[in-house]
C-alpha positions as CSV (number, residue, x, y, z in Angstrom):
1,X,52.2,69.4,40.0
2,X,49.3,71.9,41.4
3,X,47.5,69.3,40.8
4,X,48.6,67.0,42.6
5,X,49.3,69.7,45.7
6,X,45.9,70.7,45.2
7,X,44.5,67.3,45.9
8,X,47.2,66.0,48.3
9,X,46.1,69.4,50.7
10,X,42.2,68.5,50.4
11,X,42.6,64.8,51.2
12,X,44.7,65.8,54.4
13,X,42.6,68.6,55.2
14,X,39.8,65.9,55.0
15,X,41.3,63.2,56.7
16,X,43.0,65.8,60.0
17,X,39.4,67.2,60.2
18,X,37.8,63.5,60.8
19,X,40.1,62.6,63.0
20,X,39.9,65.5,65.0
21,X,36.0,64.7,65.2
22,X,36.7,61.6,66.2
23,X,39.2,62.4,69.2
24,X,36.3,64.7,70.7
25,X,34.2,61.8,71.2
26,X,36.9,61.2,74.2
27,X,35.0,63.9,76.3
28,X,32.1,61.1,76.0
29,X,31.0,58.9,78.6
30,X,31.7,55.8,76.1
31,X,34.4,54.3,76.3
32,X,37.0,55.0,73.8
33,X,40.7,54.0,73.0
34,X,43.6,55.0,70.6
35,X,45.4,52.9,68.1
36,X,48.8,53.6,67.5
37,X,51.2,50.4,65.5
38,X,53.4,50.3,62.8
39,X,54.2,47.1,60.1
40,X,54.8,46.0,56.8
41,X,52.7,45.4,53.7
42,X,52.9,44.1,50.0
43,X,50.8,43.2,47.1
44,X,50.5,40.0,48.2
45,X,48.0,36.7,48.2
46,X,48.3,34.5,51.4
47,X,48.8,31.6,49.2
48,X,51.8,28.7,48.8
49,X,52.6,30.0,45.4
50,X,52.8,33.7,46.4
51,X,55.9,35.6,47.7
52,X,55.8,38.2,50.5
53,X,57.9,40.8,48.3
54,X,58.1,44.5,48.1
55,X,58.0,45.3,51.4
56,X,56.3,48.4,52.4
57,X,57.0,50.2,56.1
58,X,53.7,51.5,57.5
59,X,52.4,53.5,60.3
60,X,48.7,53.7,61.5
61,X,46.7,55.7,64.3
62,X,43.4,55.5,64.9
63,X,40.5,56.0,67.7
64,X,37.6,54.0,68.3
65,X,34.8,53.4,70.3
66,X,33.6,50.9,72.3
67,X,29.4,49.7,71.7
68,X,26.8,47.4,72.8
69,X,26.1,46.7,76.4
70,X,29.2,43.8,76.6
71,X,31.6,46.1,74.7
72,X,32.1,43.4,72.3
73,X,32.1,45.8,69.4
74,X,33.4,48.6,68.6
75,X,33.2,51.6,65.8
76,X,36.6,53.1,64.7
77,X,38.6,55.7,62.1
78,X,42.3,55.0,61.1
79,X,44.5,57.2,59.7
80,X,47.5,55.6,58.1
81,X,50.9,55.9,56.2
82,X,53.4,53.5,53.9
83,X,55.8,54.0,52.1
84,X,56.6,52.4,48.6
85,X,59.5,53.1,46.2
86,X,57.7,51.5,43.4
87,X,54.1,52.0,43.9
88,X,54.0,55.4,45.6
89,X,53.6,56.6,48.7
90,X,50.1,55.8,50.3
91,X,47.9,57.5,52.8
92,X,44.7,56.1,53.7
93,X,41.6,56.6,55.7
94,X,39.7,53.5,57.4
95,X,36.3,53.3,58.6
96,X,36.0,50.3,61.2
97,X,33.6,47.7,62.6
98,X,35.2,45.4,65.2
99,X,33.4,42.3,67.1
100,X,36.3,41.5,69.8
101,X,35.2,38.3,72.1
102,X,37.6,37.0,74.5
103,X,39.7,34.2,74.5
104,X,39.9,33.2,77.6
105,X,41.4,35.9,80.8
106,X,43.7,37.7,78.9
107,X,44.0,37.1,75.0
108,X,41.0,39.0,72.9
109,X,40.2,38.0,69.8
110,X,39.0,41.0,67.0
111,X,37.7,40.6,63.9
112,X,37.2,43.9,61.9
113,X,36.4,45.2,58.4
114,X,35.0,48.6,56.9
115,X,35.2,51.1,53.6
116,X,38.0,52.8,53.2
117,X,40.0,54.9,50.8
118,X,43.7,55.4,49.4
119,X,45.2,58.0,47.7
120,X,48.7,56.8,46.3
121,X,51.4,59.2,44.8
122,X,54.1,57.4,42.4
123,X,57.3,57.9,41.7
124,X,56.9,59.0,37.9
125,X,54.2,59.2,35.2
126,X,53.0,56.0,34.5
127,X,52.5,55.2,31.1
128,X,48.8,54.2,29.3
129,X,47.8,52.8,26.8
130,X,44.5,54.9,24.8
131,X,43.7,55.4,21.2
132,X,46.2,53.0,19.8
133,X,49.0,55.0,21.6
134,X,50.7,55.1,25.0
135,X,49.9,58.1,27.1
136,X,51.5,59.8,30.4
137,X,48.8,59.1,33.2
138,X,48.4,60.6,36.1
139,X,51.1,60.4,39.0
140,X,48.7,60.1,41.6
141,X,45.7,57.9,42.0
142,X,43.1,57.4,44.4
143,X,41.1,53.4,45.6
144,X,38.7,52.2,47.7
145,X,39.7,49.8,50.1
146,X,38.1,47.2,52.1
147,X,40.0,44.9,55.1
148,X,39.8,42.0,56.4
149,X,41.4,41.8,59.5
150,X,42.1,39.3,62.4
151,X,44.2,40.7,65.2
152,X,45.2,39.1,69.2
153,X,45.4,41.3,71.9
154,X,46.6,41.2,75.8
155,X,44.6,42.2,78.1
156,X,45.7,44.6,79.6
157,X,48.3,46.5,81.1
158,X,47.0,49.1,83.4
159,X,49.4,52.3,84.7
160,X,47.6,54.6,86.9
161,X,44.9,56.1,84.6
162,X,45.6,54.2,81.3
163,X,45.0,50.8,80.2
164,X,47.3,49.1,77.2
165,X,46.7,46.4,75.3
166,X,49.7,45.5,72.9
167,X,48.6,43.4,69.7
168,X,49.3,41.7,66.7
169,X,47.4,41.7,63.5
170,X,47.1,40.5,60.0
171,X,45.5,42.5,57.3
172,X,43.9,40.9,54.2
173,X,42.8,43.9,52.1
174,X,41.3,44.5,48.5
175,X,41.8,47.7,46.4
176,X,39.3,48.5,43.9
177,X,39.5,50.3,40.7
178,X,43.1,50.7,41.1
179,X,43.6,48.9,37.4
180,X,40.8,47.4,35.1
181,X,42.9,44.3,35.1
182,X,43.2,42.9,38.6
183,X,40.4,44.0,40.7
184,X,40.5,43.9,43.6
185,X,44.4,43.8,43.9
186,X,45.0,41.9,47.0
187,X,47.0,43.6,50.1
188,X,49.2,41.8,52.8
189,X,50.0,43.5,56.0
190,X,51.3,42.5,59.3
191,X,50.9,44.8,62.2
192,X,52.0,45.4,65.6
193,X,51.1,48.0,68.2
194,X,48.9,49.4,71.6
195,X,45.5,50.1,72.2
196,X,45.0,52.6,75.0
197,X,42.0,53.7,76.8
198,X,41.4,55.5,80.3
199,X,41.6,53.0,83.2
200,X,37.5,53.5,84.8
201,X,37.6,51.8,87.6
């Protein structure tokens, strides 16, 4: 269990300190927004033959920041949460690239992607099989993750100072070297949530 503390303390530590960084950048004269939504996930294939199953509840936040001279893309960090009886708990940080055009007035389209990585606890020792022999492994595990994701956005609601754009997303993402087996093991989620920025006009 120290162990696990130990590494569960330096992958927070990690993660808070990045995502401090990035919320200075808000001083900047870029502009930059917040990502706050929450969803559901599952091991899952978007396919005919595969069931959305084993739902997960998850919580994300993230900042970004707007580049280019159109503001059509945009460089981001997301800091996330879900929670799985089965698997384990999951927290995971998310590098982002975004190219967002518009789709007409109001509805913006964004397609992002990135590295990432997951460090999942489960519920007990899972077992392994080495030297002829099942084993106890370890109860926590760490992945590298990569997204897909396609997400619609309003644009905007503006309230004094601050500008929000509600969304929807889907979430296609792989996990590598989570087992030797199935690599990448596919990811589901469905998203919904606000993007807020400072109104400068």
């Amino acid at each position: 269990y120290k162990k696990i503390i130990k590494y569960y303390c330096v992958y927070l530590t990690k993660s808070t300190f990045i995502v401090l960084c990035l919320f200075s950048l808000l001083k900047a004269k870029a502009q930059n927004y917040i990502e706050l939504s929450a969803g559901i996930a599952s091991y899952h294939i978007p396919a005919s033959r595969f069931t959305f199953s084993g739902i997960q509840p998850l919580l994300l936040s993230g900042i970004h920041r707007y580049t280019g001279p159109s503001q059509r893309l945009s460089l981001g960090m997301q800091l996330s949460f879900n929670k799985s009886k089965y698997q384990g708990n999951g927290i995971q940080i998310q590098g982002l690239i975004s190219f967002m055009p518009d789709l007409g007035k109001h509805i913006q389209l964004s397609l992002s992607t990135g590295p990432g990585f997951q460090f999942s606890f489960y519920p007990s020792r899972p077992q392994t099989w080495k030297d002829d022999k099942w084993k106890e492994g370890k109860r926590f595990k760490g992945v590298i993750t990569l997204p897909l994701q396609l997400s619609l956005a309003y644009k905007s609601i503006q309230t004094g100072h601050l500008v929000a754009r509600p969304y929807i997303a889907y979430r296609l993402q792989g996990h590598f070297r989570y087992t030797p087996d199935l690599t990448p093991l596919p990811k589901s989620m469905i998203l919904v949530g606000f993007t807020f920025n400072k109104n400068q006009f």
